[in-house]
N, C-alpha and C positions, 0 to 999 in steps of 0.2 A: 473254360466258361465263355460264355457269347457274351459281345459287350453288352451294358445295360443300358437299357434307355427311359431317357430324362426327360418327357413329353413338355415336363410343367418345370419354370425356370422360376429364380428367385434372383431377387436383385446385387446377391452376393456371387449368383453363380458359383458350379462345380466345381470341386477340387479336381483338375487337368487331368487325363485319365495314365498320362505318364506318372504322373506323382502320386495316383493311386496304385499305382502297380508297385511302387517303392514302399506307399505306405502296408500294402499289402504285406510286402516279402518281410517288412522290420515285426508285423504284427503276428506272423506263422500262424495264424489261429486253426485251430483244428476242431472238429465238431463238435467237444464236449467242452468246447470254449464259452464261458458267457464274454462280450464282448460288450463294452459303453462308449458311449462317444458325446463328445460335444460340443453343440452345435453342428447341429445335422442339416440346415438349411436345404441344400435338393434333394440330399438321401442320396447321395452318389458313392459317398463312403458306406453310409448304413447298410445301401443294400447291395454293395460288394462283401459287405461282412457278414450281411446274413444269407447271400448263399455257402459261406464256411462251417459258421460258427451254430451253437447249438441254441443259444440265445441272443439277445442285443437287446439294449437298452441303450435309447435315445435320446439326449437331453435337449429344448430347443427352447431358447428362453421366448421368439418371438411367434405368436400365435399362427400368421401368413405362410413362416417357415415351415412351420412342424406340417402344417397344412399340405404344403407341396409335398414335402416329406411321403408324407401317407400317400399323396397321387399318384406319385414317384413309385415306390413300394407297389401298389396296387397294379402299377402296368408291368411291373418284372414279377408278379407271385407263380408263374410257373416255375421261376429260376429261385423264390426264397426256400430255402429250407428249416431258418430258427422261426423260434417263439420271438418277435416282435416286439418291444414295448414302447411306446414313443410319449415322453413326457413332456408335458408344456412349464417348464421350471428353468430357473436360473443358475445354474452349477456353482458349486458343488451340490445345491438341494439337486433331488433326482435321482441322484449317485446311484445304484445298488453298493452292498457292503461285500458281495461275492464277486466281481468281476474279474475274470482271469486277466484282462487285455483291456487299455484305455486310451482314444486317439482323444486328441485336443486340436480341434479343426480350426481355434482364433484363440486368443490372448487375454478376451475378459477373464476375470478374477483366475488366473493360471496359478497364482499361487496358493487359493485356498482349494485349490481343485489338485495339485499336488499333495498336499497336505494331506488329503481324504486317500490318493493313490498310497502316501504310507501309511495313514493311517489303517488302512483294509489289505495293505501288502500286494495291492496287484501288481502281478509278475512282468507285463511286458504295459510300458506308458510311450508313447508316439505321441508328437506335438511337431505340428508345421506352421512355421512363423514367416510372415514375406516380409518385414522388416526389420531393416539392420539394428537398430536400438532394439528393439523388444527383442528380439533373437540375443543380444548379449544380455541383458536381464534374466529373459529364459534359463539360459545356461549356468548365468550365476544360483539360481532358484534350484535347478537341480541339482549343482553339486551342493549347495548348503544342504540338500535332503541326503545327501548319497543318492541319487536315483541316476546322474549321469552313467549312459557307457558309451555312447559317441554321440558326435554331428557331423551330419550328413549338407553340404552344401551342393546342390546343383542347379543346373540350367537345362531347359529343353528351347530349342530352335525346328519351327515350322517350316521346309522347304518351300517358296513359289517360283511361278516361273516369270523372268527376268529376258527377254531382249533373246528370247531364244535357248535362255540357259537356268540355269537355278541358282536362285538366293534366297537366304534365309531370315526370317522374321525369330527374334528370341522373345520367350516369356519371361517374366520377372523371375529372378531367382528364388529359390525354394530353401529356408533353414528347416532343418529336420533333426528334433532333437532325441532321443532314442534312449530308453532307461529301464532300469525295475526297480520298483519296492518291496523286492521280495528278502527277505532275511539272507546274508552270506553264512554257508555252514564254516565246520572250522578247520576248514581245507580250502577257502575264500572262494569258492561257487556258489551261484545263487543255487536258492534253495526253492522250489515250486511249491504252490497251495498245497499240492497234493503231498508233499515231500520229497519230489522224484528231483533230480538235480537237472541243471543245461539251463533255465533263466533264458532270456530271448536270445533266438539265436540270429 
């Protein structure tokens, strides 16, 4: 895929396009994927997911955001391929009850937005936390759900040039918490909406 581009900025700015390519790989969505997200502020996740996935739903609590959202969308629709849906609501209201795949792009109400993730059994949940307190809450909230299967801690560093030479500029680090709410059969694999077994890979 060609990178997407981001015309219209919002004051929260993109999730890094390193950290989208990680959240990409944890989410495998594949075209018959519905995929939710929230807190969609540029649409920089949204609409890497919707040139995958078969649908998306977008939850954006803030009116500005969902806004750029859609500007966003509008200037990659050669490259979208889902059905679109972009809500202006507070998560968990919004939710779909179908979603195969769920990223969590910030922290408000994480817990009642998991909750809904088992509640509806979505099979692959991705959350990126850039703070070290909320990142250990996170973590505790998933495994109180069972939805824990790892975290992911990293860093990316921007080369410039230095005196002749190169040195590096690092961004904040990245917690990445990576789960399902899919039922384990009785041979302790996850089990998929559809019944097939493997659970995110």
């Amino acid at each position: 895929m060609p990178p997407i581009a981001l015309p219209h900025d919002a004051k929260a700015g993109p999730t890094k396009s390193e950290v989208r390519a990680v959240v990409r790989s944890k989410l495998a969505l594949e075209p018959d994927d519905h995929f939710a997200e929230v807190g969609s502020c540029t649409g920089a996740v949204t609409i890497e997911a919707a040139q995958r996935a078969g649908r998306v739903t977008a939850v954006e609590r803030k009116p500005e955001r969902l806004e750029t959202t859609e500007k966003n969308l509008a200037a990659n629709e050669t490259s979208v391929r889902a059905d679109v849906d972009l809500r202006n609501a507070e998560a968990p209201d919004g939710l779909p009850d179908d979603a195969d795949a769920l990223f969590l792009g910030g922290s408000r109400n994480f817990e009642a937005v998991l909750d809904h993730a088992v509640d509806t059994e979505i099979d692959r949940v991705v959350m990126n936390v850039s703070r070290l307190e909320v990142a250990g809450k996170a973590t505790d909230a998933f495994r109180e759900r069972d939805l824990l299967e790892e975290v992911v801690q990293f860093q990316v560093s921007h080369g410039y040039e230095l005196a002749g030479a190169t040195s590096f500029n690092s961004d904040n680090p990245v917690y990445m918490l990576v789960g399902s709410a899919t039922p384990d059969d009785e041979d302790g694999e996850r089990v998929a909406a559809d019944g097939s077994g493997g659970g995110s890979q």
